[in-house]
C-alpha positions in Angstrom: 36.1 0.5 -9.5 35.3 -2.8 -10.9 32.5 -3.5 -13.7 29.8 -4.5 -11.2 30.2 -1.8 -8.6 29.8 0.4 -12.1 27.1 -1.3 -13.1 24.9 -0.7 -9.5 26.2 2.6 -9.2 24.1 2.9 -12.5 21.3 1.8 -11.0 19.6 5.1 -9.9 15.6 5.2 -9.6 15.6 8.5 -8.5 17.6 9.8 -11.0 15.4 11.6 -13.8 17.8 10.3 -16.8 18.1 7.0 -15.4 14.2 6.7 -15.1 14.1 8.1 -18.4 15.6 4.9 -19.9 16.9 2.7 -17.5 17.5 -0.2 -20.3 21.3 0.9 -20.8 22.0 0.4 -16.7 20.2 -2.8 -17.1 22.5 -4.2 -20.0 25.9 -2.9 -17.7 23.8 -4.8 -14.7 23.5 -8.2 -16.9 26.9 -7.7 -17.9 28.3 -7.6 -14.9 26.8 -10.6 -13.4 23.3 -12.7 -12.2 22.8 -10.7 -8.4 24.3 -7.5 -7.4 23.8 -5.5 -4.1 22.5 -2.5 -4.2 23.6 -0.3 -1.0 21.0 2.5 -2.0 18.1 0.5 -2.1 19.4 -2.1 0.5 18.0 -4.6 -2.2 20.2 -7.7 -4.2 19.2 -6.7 -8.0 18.5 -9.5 -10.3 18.6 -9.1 -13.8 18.6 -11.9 -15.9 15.6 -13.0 -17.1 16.4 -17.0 -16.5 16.8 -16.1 -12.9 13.9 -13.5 -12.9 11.4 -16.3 -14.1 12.9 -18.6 -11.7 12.7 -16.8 -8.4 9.6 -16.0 -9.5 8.5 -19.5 -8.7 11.0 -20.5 -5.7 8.6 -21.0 -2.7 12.5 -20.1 -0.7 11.3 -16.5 -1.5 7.6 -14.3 -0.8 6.1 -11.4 -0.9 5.6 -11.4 2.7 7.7 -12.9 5.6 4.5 -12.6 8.1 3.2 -16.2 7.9 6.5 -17.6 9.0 7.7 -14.6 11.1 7.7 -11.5 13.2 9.4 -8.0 12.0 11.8 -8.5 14.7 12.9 -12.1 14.0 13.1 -11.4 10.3 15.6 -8.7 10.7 12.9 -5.9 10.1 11.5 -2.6 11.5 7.4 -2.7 11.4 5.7 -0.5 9.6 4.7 2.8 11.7 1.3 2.7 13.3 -0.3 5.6 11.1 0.2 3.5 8.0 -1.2 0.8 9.3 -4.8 1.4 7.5 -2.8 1.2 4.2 -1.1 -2.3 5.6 -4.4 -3.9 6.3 -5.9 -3.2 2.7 -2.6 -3.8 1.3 -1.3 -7.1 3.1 -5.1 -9.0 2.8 -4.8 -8.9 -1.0 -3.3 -12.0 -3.3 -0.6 -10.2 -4.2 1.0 -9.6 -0.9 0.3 -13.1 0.7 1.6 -16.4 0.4 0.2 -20.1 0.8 -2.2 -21.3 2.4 -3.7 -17.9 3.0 -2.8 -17.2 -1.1 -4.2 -20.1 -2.3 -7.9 -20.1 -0.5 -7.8 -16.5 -1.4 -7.3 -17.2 -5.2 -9.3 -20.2 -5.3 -12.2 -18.1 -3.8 -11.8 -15.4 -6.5 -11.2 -17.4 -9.7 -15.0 -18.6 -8.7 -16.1 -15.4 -9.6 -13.2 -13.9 -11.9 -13.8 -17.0 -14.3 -12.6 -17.3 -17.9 -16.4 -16.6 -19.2 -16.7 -13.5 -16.9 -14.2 -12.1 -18.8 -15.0 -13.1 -22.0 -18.3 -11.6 -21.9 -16.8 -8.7 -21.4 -15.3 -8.5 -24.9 -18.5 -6.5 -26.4 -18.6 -4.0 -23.8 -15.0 -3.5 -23.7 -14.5 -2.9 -27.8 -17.7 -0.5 -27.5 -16.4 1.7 -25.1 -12.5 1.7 -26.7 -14.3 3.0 -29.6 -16.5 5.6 -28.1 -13.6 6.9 -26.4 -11.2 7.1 -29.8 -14.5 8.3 -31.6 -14.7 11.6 -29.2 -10.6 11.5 -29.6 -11.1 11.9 -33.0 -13.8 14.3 -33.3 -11.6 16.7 -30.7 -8.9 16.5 -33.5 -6.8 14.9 -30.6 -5.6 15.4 -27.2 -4.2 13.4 -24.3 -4.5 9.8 -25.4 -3.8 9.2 -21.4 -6.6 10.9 -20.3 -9.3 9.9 -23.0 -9.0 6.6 -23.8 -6.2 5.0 -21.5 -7.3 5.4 -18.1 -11.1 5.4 -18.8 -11.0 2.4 -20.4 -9.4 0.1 -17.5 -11.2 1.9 -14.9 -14.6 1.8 -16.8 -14.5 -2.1 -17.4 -12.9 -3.0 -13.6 -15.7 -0.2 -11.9 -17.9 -2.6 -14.8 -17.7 -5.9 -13.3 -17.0 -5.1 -9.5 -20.6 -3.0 -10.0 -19.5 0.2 -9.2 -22.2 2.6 -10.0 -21.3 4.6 -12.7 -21.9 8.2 -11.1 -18.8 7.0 -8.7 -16.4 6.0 -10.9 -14.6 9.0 -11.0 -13.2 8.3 -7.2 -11.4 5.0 -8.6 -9.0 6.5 -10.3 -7.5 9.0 -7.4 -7.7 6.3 -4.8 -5.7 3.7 -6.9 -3.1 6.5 -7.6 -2.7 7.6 -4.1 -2.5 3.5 -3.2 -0.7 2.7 -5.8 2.1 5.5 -5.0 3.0 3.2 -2.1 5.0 0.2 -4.4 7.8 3.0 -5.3 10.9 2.6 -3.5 11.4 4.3 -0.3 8.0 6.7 -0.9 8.5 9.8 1.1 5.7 10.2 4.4 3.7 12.7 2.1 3.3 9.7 -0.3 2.5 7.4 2.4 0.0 9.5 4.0 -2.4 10.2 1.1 -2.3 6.2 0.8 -3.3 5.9 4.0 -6.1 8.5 3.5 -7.3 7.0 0.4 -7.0 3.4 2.1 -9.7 4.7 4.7 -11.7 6.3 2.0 -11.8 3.5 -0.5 -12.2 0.7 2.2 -15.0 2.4 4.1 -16.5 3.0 0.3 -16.5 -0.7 -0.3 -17.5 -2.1 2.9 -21.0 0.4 2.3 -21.1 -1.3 -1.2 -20.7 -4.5 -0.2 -23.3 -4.7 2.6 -26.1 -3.5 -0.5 -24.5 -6.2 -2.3 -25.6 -8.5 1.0 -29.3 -7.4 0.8 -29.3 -7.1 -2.8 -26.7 -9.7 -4.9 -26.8 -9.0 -8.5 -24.4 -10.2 -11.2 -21.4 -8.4 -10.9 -17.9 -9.4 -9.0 -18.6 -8.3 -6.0 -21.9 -10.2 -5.6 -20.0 -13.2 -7.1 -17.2 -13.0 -4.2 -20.1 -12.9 -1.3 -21.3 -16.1 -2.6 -17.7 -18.2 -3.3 -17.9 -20.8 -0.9 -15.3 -23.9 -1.4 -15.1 -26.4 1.6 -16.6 -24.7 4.3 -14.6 -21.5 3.4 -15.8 -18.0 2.2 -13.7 -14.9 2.1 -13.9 -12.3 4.8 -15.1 -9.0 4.4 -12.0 -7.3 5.1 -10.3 -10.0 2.1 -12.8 -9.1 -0.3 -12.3 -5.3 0.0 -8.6 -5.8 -0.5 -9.6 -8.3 -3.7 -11.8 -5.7 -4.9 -8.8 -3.1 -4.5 -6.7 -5.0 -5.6 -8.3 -6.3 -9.0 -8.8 -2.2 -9.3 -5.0 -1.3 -9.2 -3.6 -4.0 -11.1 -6.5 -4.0 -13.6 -5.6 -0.9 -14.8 -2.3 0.5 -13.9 -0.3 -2.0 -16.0 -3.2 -1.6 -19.2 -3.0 2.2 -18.7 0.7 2.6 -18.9 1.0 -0.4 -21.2 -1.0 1.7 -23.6 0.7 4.9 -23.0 4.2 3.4 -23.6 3.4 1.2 -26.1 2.0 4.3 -28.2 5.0 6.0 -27.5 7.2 3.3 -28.2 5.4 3.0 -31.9 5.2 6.7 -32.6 9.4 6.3 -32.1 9.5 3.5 -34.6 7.4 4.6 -38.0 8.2 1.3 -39.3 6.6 -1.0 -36.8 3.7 1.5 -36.9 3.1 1.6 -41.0 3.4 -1.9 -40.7 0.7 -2.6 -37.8 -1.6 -0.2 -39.8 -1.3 -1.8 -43.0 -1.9 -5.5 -41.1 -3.9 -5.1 -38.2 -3.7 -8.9 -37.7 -0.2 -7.9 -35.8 -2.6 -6.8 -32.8 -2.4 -10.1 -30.9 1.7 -10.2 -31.0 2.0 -6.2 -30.8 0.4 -6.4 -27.2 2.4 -8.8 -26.4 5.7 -6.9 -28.0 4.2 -3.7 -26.2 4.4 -5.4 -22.9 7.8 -6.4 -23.4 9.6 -3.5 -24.8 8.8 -0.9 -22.2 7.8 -3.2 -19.2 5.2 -1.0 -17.3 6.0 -2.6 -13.9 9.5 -2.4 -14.0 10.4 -4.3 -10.9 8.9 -6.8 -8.5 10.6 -7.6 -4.9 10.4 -11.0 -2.8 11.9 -11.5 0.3 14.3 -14.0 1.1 13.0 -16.9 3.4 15.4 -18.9 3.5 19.0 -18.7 2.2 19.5 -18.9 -1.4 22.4 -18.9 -3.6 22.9 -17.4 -6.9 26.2 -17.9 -9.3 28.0 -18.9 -6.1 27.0 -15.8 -3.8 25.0 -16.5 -0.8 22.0 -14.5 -0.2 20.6 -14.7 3.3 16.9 -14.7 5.1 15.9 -11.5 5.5 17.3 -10.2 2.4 15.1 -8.6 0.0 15.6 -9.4 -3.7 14.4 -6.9 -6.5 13.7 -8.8 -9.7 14.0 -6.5 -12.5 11.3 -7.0 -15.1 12.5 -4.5 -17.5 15.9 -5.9 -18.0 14.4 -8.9 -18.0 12.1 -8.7 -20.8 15.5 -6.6 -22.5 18.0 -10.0 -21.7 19.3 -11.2 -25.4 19.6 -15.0 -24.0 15.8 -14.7 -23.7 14.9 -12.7 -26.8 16.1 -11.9 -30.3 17.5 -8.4 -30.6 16.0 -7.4 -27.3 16.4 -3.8 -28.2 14.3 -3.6 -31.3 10.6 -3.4 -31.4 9.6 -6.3 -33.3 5.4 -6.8 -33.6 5.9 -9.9 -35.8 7.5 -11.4 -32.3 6.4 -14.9 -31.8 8.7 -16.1 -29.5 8.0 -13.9 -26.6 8.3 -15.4 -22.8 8.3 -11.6 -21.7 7.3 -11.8 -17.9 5.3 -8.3 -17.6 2.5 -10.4 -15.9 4.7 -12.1 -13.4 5.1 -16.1 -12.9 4.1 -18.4 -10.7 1.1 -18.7 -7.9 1.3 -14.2 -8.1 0.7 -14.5 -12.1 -1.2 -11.6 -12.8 -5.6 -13.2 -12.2 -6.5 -10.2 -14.5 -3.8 -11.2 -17.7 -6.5 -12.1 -20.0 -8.6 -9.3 -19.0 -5.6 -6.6 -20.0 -5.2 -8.7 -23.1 -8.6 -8.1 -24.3 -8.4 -3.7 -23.0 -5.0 -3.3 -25.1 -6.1 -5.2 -28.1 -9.3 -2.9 -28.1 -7.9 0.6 -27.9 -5.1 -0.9 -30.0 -7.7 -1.6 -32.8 -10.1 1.5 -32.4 -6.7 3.5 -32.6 -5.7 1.8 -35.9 -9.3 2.3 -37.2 -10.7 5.7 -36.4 -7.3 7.7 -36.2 -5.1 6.2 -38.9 -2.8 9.0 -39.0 -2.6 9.4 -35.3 0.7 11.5 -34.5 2.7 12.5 -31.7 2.0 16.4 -30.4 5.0 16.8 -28.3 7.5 15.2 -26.6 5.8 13.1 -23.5 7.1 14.0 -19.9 7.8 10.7 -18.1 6.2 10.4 -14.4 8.8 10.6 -12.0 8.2 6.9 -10.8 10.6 4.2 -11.9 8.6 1.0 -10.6 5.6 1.7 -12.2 6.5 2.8 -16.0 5.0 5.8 -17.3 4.1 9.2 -19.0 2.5 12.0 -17.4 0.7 12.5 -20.7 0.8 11.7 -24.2 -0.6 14.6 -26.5 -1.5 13.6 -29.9 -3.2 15.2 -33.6 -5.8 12.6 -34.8 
């Protein structure tokens, strides 16, 4: 067997140890070449973080085919008609479209996602990160997942779309149902508890939205009824999806972010004596973070029209699977990939994607990691690992069922 059929039969999501730490496969993948098939996942796997960043941007690629074709002329089997609730949230959001559809979409929501929206956030956000380490603390510890990653992310999102606060604790089981839909090749179980929480959390939203109607106030949902640009508005079926949306990438990538990136320090005492002795690390350790365990480890674009990469043609209807995590691990991108550096400054990781999908809500995590990040450092500074983490099962999106620590 030659070194790249080795290196893709190393490639195993569904493998426990290769989920575990994928990074080694990665290295053999990179190795090996700049596209591989994979037979298993019917996917072309790209691993180099030049070509990552790249077809990030090529417009030959998207994340859907739909605005240029049918299933059956690209090659494709639809969807079956009892997921098709989850395919109408799903395919009306930004990050499942492409241009022009994309681009009003965005446009209309960076009206009301602006810059100062988020910014004004920052009290609210350090206030509650500290409350949640405070009551950490005082517990002597516990599941730093539970009490302070995931409320934190939810809290600010439910925050700004104006969620009232005695609902919030639906968010969190919807987006995990939904959000159990980006693995590869989820079982029907999987698909139909998103399609259940799809009905739930649309029907939810459209309710919300119509008191929104009679009765704007200031929060994001208010804001995306009134964006108007040139005779254009969103629909209300676009802004559920936006609102959805903005819900499952505003926290899923800041919750596991946290969670690994705690993990990842608690395995290096160095990197975490020094952040505690210099918390002026905090901007370039959340970036580091992102970087060294990726918590969305893979993004896929179709292939529009034919590409080729290092000589091998790759044709429409083909469906690439750029790897983030090997990408943010490549050495020609980053100085001794495989050490956790928080003094990093050059640091083009791509854990927010690139191009027109660039994660909307970047700065937004930004602000959420550097928070708990800097309650952590200040009311538990001798914050310890309990036991050893179980991972989640999941290889696309990053994570740990728990992290258990002694404050």
């Amino acid at each position: 067997m030659d070194a790249a059929l080795e290196a893709v039969g190393a490639f195993a999501p569904s493998s426990p140890e290769f989920v575990a730490d994928p990074y080694p496969a990665y290295a053999r993948l990179r190795e090996a070449g700049r596209a591989h098939y994979c037979a298993a996942t019917d996917q072309w796997l790209i691993p180099h973080h030049a070509d990552v960043a790249a077809l990030l941007r090529d417009r030959r690629l998207g994340r859907t085919y739909l605005h240029r074709f049918t299933h059956e002329e690209f090659g494709r089997t639809p969807p079956p008609p009892e997921h098709e609730p989850f395919h109408v949230l799903n395919d009306n959001g930004m990050l499942d479209l492409e241009a022009p559809t994309h681009t009003r979409i965005r446009r209309l929501v960076a009206k009301a996602f602006t810059p100062r929206t988020v910014d004004q956030l920052r009290p609210y956000v350090d206030e509650l990160a500290d409350e949640l380490v405070r009551d950490l603390v005082a517990d002597g510890g516990g599941d730093l997942k539970a009490r302070v990653a995931e409320p934190l992310p939810v809290a600010v999102i439910a925050e700004m779309l104006g969620i009232p606060e005695s609902d919030r604790g639906l968010l969190r089981p919807w987006s995990a149902a939904i959000c159990g839909m980006y693995e590869l090749n989820p079982p029907e179980a999987t698909a139909a508890r998103a399609v259940r929480a799809s009905l739930e959390f649309s029907a939810y939203l459209r309710e919300l939205i119509a008191v929104r109607r009679e009765k704007p106030g200031e929060d994001l949902i208010s804001g995306l009824i009134a964006a108007y640009e040139d005779g254009e508005s969103l629909s209300e079926q676009e802004m559920i999806s936006t609102c959805v949306l903005l819900l499952n990438a505003g926290h899923e990538a800041t919750v596991n972010a946290t969670v690994n990136g705690w993990h990842a320090l608690f395995r290096d005492p160095a990197q975490l004596a020094a952040l505690r002795a210099d918390p002026g690390l905090v901007p370039t350790a959340v970036e580091e973070l992102m970087r060294y365990d990726t918590p969305l480890q893979l993004f896929e674009r179709w292939v529009l029209d034919d590409i080729e990469i290092d000589g091998v043609t790759i044709p429409r209807g083909a469906e690439l699977a750029l790897l983030f995590g090997s990408a943010n691990h490549d050495p020609a991108a980053f100085d001794r990939p495989a050490d956790l550096d928080l003094t990093r400054r050059d640091n083009p990781h791509i854990s927010f994607s690139a191009g027109i999908h660039y994660c909307i809500g970047a700065p937004l995590a930004r602000i959420e990691l550097a928070a708990s990040l800097r309650a952590l450092l200040r009311r538990a500074p001798s914050l310890r690992l309990a036991a050893d983490p179980p991972r989640t099962p999941n290889f696309v999106i990053r994570g740990f069922k728990e992290l258990l620590v002694q404050a």
